[in-house]
C-alpha positions in Angstrom: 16.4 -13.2 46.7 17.0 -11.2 43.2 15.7 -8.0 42.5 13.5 -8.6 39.0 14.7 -6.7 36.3 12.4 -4.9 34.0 13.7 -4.2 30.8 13.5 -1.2 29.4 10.8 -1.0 27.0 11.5 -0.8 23.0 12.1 2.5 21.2 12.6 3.7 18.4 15.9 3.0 17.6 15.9 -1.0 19.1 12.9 -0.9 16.0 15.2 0.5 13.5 17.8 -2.2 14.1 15.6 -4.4 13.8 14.6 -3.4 10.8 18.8 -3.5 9.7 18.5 -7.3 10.8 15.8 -8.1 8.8 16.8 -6.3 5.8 20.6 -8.0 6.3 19.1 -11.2 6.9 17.2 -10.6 3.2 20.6 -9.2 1.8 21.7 -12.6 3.0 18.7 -14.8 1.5 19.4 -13.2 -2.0 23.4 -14.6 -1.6 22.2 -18.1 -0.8 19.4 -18.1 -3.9 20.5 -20.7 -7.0 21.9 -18.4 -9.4 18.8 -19.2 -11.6 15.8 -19.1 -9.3 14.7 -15.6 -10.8 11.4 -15.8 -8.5 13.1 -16.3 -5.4 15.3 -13.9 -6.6 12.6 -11.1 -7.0 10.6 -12.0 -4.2 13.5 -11.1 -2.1 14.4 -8.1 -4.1 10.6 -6.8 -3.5 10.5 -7.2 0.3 14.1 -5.8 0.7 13.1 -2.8 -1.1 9.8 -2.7 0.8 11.6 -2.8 3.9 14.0 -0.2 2.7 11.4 2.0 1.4 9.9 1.6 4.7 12.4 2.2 6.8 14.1 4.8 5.0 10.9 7.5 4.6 10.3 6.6 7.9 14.1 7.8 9.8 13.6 10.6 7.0 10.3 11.8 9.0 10.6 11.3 12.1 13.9 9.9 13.3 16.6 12.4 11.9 14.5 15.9 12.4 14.3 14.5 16.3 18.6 14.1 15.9 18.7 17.4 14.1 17.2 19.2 16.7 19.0 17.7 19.5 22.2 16.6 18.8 25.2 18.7 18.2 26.9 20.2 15.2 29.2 17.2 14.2 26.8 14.8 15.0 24.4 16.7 12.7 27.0 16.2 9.6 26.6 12.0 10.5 22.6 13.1 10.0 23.8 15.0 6.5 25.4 12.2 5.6 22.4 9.5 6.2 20.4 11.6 4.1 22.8 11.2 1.4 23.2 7.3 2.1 19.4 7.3 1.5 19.1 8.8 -1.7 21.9 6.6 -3.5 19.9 3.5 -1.9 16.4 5.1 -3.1 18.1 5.7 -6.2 18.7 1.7 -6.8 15.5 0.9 -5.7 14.0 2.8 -8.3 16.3 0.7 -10.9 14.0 -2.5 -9.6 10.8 -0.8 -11.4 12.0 -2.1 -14.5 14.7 -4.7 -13.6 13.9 -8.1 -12.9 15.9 -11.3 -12.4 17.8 -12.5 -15.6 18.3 -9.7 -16.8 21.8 -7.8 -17.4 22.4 -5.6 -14.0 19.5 -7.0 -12.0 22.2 -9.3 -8.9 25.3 -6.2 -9.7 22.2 -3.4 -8.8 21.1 -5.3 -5.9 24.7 -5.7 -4.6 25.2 -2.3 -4.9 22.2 -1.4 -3.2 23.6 -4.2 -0.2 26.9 -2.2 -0.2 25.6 1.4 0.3 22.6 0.2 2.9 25.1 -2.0 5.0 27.8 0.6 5.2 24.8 3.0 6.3 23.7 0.8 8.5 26.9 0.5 10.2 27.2 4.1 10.5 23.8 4.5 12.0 24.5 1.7 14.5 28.0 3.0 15.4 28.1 6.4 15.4 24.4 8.2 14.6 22.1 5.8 17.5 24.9 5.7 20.4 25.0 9.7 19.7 21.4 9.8 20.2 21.0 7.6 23.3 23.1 10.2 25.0 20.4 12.5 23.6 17.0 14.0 25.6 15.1 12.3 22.8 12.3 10.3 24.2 13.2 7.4 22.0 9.6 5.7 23.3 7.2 7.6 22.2 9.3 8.7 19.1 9.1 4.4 18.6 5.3 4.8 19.1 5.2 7.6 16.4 7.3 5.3 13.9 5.4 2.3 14.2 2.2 3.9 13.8 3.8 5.8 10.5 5.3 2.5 9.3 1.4 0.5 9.8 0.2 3.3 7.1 3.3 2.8 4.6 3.0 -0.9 4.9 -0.7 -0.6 4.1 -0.3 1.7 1.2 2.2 -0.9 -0.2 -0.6 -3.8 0.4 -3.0 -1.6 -1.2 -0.6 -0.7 -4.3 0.1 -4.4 -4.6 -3.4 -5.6 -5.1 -3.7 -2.9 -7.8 -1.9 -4.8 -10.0 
């Protein structure tokens, strides 16, 4: 007779990755699009930045203050350094405001954006979140805390959506 094993429950950083999946597998969408579908092309654009957005306000709040407080000094420059990573990807996103599929720069922007937030994604996943599960950071309730924050972005984006 086997012992049943309980998994551990989800925290926050299983939801970040997969948030990185879904935003890779939307990185990988926008690769596969015809050349000329400009809709699909900015319907992917949106949700990846979305998603970004999301994601990115949401490690800023919650996730990397937790690491900061808890992990040591070298580890803290890898938190440094994601802050940067998310201000050159915020920085393309804002670019989309005005740029939409056709035009000159739109697909060189959003693979530039795809660079910088898979190489930070990479970092996170490889060095940052292993760091951190060594860490006394309840990553359950820090999950709770992030899924409730990212419910209130993802409505405010809704809400900002039917505005226009």
């Amino acid at each position: 007779m086997s012992i049943a094993h309980t998994p551990r429950p989800a925290d926050a950083l299983d939801m970040l990755e997969a948030d990185h999946r879904a935003i890779e597998q939307l990185f990988d969408a926008f690769e596969r699009a015809d050349a000329g579908d400009n809709e699909r092309k900015n319907s992917l654009v949106q949700r990846a930045c979305e998603l970004l957005t999301i994601h990115t306000i949401v490690e800023e709040e919650l996730l990397y203050p937790a690491a900061q407080e808890t992990l040591a000094s070298q580890e803290r420059v890898d938190v440094d350094e994601a802050y940067v990573g998310h201000f050159l990807v915020m920085a393309l996103i804002e670019r989309f405001a005005t740029l939409r599929a056709g035009e000159d720069g739109f697909d060189a922007t959003f693979k530039v954006l795809k660079a910088n937030a898979t190489h930070h994604i990479d970092e996170e996943e490889t060095t940052l979140f292993p760091e951190m599960r060594k860490m006394q950071i309840d990553l359950v309730t820090l999950g709770a805390k992030m899924a409730a924050r990212k419910a209130v972005l993802r409505e405010r984006i809704a809400e900002a959506a039917l505005a226009h």
